[in-house]
C-alpha positions in Angstrom: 53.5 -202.2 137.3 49.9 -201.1 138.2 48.7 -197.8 138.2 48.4 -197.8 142.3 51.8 -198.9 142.1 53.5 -196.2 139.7 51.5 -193.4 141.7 52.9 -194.3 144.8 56.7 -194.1 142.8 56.2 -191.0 141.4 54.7 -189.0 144.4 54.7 -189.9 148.5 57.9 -192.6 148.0 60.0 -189.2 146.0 58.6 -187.2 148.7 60.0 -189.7 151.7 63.2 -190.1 149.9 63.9 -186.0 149.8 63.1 -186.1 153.5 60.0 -183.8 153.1 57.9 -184.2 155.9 55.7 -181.1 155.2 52.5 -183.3 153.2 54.5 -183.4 149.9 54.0 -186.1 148.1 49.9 -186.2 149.7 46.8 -184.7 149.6 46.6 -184.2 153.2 45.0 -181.2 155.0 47.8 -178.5 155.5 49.6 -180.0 153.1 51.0 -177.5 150.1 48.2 -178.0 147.2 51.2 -179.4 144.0 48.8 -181.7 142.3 48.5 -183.3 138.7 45.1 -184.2 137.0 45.9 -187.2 135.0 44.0 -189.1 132.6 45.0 -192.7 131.1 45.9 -193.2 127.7 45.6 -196.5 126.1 47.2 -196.9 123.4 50.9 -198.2 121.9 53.7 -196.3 123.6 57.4 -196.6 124.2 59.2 -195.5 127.4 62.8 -195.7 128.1 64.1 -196.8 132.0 66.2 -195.1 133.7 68.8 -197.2 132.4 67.9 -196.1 129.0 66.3 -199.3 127.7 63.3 -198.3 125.0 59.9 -200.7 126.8 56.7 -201.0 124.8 53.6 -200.3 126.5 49.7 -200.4 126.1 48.9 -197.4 128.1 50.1 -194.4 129.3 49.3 -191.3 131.6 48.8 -187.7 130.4 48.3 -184.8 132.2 45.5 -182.3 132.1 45.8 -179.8 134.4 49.2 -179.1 137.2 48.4 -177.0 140.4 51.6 -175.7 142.1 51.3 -173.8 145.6 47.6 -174.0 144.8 47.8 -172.1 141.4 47.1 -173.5 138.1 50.6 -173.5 136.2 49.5 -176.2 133.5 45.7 -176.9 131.8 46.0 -178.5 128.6 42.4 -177.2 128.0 40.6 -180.3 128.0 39.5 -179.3 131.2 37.7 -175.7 132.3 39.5 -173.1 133.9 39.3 -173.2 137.9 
């Protein structure tokens, strides 16, 4: 799966499926501000499906920072305070 791909799965398609019209799911204008900073790990790594089947991987995403209703609620400190 590319990484175009897996963004799409985990942010506007969730938001569609919930029936969210309000931006979620986008960085849109007027749109709440939930974002995640991620970086890309490469590197060995597992992951199990949602079927529960273990999957070996080369690379993975990690996040540095989470902003929720436009607040910081996560920084993992790699990154300076906003």
């Amino acid at each position: 799966m590319t990484l175009n791909d897996v963004l799409e799965r985990t942010t506007i398609t969730p938001a569609k499926a919930l029936g969210l019209a309000d931006g979620s799911g986008t960085l849109t204008l007027g749109a709440r501000a939930d974002l995640a900073v991620l970086t890309v790990q490469r590197r060995p790594c597992r992951f199990m499906d949602a079927g529960g089947v273990m999957l070996d991987g080369n690379q993975m995403l990690a996040n540095l920072l989470t902003v929720q209703n436009g607040k910081v609620v996560y920084n993992s400190n790699l990154l300076p305070c906003l």
